[in-house]
DOVEX-661455 format. One record per atom (N, C-alpha, C, CB): x, y, z; atom name. Coordinates in Angstrom, 1 decimal, padded with zeros to 4 digits. Glycine has a CB too. Layout:
REM DOVEX-661455
(node (X,Y,Z),'CA'),
...
REM end
This chain:
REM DOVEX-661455
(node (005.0,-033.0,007.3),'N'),
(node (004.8,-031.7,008.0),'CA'),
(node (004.3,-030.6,007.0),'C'),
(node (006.1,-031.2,008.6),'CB'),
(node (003.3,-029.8,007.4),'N'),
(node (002.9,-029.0,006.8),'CA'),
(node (004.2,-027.7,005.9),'C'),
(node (001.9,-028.5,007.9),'CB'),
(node (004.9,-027.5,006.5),'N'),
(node (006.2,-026.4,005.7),'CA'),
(node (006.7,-027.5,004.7),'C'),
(node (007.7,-025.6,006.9),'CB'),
(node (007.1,-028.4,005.0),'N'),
(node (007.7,-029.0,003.4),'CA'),
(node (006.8,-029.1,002.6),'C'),
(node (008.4,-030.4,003.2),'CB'),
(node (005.2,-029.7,002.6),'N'),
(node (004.3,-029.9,001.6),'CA'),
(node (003.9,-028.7,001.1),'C'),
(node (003.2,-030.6,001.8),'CB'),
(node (003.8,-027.7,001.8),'N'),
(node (003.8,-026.0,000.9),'CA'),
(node (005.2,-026.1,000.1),'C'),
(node (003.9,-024.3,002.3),'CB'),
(node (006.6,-026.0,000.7),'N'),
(node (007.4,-026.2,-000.3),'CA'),
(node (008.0,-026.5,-001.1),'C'),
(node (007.7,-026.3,-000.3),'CB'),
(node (006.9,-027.9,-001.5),'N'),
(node (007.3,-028.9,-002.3),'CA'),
(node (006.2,-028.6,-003.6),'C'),
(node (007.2,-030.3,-001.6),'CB'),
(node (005.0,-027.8,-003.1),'N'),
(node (004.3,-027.4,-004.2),'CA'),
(node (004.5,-026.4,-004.8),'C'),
(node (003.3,-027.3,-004.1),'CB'),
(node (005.3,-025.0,-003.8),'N'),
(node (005.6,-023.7,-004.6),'CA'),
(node (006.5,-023.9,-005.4),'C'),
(node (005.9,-022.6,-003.9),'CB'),
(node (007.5,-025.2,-004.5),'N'),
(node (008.6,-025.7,-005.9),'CA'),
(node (007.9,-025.9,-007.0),'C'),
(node (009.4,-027.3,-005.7),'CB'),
(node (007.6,-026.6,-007.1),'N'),
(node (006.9,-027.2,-008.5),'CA'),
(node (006.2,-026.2,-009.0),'C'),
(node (005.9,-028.6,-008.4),'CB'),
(node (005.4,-025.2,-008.5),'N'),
(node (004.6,-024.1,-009.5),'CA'),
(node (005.5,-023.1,-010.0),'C'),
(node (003.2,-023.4,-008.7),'CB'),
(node (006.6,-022.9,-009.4),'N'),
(node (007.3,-021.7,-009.3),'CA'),
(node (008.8,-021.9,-009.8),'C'),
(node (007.1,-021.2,-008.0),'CB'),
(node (008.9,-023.5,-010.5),'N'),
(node (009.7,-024.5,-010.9),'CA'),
(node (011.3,-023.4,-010.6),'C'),
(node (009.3,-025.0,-012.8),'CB'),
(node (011.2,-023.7,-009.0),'N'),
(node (012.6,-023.3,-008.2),'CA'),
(node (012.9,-024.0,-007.3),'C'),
(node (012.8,-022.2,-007.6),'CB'),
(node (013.8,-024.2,-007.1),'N'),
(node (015.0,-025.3,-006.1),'CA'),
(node (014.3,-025.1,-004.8),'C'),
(node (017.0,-024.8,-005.9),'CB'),
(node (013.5,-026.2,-003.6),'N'),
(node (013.1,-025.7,-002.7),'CA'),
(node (014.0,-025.2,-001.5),'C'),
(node (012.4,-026.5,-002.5),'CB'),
(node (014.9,-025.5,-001.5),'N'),
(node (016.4,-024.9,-000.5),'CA'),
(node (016.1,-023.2,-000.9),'C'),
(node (018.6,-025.7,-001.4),'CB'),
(node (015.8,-022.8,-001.9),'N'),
(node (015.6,-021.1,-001.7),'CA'),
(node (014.1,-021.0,-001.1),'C'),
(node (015.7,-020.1,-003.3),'CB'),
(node (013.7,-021.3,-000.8),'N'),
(node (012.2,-021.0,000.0),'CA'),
(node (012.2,-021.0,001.6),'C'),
(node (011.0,-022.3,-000.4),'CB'),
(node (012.0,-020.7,002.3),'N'),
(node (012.3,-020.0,003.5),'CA'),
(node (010.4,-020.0,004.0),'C'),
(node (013.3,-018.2,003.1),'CB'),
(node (010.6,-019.8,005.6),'N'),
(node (009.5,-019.8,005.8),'CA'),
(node (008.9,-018.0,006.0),'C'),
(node (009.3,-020.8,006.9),'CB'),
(node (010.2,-017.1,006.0),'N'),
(node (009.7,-015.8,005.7),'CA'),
(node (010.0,-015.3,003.9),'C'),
(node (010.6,-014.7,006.8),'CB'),
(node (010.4,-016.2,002.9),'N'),
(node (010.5,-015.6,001.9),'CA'),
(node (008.4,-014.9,001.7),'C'),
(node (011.5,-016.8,000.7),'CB'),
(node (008.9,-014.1,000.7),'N'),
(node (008.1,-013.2,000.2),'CA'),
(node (007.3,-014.0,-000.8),'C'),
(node (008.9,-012.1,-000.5),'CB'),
(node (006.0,-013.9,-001.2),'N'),
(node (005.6,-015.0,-002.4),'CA'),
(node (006.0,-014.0,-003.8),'C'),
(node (003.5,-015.5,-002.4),'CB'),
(node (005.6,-013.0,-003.5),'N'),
(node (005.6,-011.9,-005.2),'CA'),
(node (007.2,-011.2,-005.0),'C'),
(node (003.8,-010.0,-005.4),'CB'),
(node (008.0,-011.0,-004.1),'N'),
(node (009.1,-009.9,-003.7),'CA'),
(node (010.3,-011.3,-004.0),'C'),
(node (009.1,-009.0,-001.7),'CB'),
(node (010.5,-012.1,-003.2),'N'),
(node (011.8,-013.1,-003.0),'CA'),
(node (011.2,-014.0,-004.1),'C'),
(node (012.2,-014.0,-001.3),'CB'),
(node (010.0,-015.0,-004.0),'N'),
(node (009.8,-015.9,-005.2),'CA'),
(node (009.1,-015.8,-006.6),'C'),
(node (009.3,-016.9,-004.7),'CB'),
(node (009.1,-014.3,-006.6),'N'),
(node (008.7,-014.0,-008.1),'CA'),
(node (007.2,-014.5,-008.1),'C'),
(node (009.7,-014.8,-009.4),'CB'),
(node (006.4,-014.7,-007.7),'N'),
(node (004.8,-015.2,-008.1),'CA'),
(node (004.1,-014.0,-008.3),'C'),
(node (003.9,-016.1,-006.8),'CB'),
(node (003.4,-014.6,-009.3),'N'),
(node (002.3,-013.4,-010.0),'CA'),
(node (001.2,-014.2,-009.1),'C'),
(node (002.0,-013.3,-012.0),'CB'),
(node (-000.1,-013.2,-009.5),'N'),
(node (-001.3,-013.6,-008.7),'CA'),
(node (-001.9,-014.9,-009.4),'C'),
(node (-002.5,-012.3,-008.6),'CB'),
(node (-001.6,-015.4,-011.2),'N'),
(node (-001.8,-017.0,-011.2),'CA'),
(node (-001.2,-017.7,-011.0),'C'),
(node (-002.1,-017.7,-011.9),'CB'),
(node (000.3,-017.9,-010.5),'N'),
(node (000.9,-018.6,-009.4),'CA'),
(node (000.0,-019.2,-008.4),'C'),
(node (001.8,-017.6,-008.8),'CB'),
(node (000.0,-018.0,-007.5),'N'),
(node (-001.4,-017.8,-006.2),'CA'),
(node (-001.7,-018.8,-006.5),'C'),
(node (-002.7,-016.5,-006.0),'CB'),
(node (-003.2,-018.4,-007.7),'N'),
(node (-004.2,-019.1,-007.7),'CA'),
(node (-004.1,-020.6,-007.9),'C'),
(node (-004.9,-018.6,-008.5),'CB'),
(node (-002.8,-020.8,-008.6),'N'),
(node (-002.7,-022.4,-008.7),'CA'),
(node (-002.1,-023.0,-007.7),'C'),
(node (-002.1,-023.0,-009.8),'CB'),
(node (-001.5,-022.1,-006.5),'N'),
(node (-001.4,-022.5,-005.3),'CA'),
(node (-001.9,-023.1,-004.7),'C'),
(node (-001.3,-022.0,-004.9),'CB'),
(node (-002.9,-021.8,-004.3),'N'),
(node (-004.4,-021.9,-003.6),'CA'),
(node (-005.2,-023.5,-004.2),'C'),
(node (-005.4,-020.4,-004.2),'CB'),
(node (-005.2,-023.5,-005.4),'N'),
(node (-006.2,-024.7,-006.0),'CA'),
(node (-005.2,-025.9,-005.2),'C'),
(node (-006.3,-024.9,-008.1),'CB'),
(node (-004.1,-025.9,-005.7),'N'),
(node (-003.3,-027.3,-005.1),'CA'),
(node (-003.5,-027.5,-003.9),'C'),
(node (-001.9,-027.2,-005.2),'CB'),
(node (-003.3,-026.3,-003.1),'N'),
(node (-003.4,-026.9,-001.5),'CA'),
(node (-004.8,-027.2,-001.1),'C'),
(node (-002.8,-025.8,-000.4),'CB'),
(node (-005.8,-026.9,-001.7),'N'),
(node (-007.4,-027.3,-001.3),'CA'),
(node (-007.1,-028.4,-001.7),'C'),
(node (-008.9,-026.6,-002.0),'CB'),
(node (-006.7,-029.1,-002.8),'N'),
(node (-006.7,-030.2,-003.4),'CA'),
(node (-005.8,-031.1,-001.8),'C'),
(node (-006.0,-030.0,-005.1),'CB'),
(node (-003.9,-031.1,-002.0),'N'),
(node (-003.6,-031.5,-000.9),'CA'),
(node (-003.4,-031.2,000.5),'C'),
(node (-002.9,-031.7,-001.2),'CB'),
(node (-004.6,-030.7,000.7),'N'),
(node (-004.6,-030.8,002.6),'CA'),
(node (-006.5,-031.0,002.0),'C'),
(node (-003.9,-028.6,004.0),'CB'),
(node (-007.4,-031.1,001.1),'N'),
(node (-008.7,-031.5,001.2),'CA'),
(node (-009.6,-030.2,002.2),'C'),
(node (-008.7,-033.0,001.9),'CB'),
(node (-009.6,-028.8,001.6),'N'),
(node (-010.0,-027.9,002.4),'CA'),
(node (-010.2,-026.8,001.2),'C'),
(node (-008.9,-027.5,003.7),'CB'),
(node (-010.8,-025.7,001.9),'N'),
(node (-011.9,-024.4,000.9),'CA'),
(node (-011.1,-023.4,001.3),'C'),
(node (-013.8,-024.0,001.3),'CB'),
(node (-010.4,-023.0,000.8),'N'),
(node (-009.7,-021.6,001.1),'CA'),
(node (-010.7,-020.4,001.0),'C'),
(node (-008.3,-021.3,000.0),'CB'),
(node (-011.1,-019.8,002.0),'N'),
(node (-011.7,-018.7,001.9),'CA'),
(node (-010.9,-017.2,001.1),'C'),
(node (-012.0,-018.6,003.4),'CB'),
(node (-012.1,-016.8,000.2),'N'),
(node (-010.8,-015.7,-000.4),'CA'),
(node (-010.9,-014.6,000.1),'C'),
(node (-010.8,-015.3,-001.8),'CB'),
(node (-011.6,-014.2,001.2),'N'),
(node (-010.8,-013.1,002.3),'CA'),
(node (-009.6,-013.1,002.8),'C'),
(node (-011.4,-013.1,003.5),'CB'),
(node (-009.1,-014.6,002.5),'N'),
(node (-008.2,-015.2,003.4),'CA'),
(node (-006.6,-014.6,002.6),'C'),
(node (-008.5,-017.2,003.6),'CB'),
(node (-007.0,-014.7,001.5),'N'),
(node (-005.8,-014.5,000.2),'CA'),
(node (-005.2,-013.1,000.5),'C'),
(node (-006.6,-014.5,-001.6),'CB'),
(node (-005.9,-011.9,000.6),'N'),
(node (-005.1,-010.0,001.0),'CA'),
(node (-003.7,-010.8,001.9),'C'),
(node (-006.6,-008.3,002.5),'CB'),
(node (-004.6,-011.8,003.0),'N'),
(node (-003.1,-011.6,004.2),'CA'),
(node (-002.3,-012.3,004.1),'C'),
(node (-003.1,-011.9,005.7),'CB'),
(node (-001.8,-013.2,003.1),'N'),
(node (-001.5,-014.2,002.6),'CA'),
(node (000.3,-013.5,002.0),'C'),
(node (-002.8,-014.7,001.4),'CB'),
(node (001.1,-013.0,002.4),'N'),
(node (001.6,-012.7,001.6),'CA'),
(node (003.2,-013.7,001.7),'C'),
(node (001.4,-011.2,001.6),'CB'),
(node (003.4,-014.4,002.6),'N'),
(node (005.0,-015.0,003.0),'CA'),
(node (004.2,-016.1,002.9),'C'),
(node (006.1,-014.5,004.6),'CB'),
(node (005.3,-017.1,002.7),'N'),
(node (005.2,-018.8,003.0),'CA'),
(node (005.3,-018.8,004.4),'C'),
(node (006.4,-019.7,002.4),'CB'),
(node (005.4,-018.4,005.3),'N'),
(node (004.6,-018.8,006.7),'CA'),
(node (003.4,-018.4,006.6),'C'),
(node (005.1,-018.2,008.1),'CB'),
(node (002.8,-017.1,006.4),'N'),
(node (001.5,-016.5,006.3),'CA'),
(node (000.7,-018.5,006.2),'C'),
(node (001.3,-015.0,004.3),'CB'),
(node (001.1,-018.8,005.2),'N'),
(node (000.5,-020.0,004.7),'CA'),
(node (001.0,-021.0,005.1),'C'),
(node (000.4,-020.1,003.5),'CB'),
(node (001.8,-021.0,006.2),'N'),
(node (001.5,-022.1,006.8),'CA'),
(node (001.1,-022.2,007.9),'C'),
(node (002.3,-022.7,006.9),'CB'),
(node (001.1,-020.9,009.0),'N'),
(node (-000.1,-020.6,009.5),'CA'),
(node (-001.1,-020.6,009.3),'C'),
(node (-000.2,-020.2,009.7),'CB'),
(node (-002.0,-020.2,008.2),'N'),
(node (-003.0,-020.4,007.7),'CA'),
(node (-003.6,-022.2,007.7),'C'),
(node (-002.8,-019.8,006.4),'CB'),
(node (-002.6,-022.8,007.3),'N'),
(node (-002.8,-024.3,007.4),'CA'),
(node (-003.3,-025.0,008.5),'C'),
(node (-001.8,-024.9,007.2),'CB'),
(node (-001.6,-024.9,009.2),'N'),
(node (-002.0,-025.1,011.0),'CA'),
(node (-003.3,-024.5,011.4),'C'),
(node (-000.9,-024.2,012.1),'CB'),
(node (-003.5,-023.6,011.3),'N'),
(node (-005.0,-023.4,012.3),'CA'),
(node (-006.2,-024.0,011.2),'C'),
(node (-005.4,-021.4,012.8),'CB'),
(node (-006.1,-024.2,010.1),'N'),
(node (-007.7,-024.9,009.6),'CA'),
(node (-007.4,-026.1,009.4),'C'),
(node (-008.5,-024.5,008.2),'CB'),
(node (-006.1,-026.8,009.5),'N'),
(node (-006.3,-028.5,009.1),'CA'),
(node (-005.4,-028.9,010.5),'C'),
(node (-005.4,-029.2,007.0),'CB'),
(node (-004.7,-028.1,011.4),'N'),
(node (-004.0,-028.8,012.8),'CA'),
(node (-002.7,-029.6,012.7),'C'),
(node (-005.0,-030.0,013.3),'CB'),
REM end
């Protein structure tokens, strides 16, 4: 499912226990990410879901749902 594989990568970039990640936590307020956090986010998930993140797309981006919505509607 798309919410654990986001979780499982912000774990690992953001080297925190995925049980605190939430699908309304905050990316910069609740999980501390700076904007190269983000960007190695962003790179990972083009990499695991095989997709181009548009960077208009990044301003609305701001909760771990934001991005998993984002998912759901470009990869289904």
């Amino acid at each position: 499912m798309i919410f654990e594989k986001v979780v499982n990568l912000l774990a690992e970039q953001l080297q925190i226990d995925p049980s605190e990640i939430k699908r309304e936590s905050r990316l910069f307020e609740d999980l501390h990410a700076d904007s190269a956090n983000v960007m190695i986010m962003v790179m990972d998930i083009e990499e695991a879901f095989n997709i181009t993140v548009d960077d208009d797309v990044l301003p609305n981006i701001r909760t771990v749902g934001d991005v998993v919505d984002y998912l759901e509607k470009t990869v289904g």
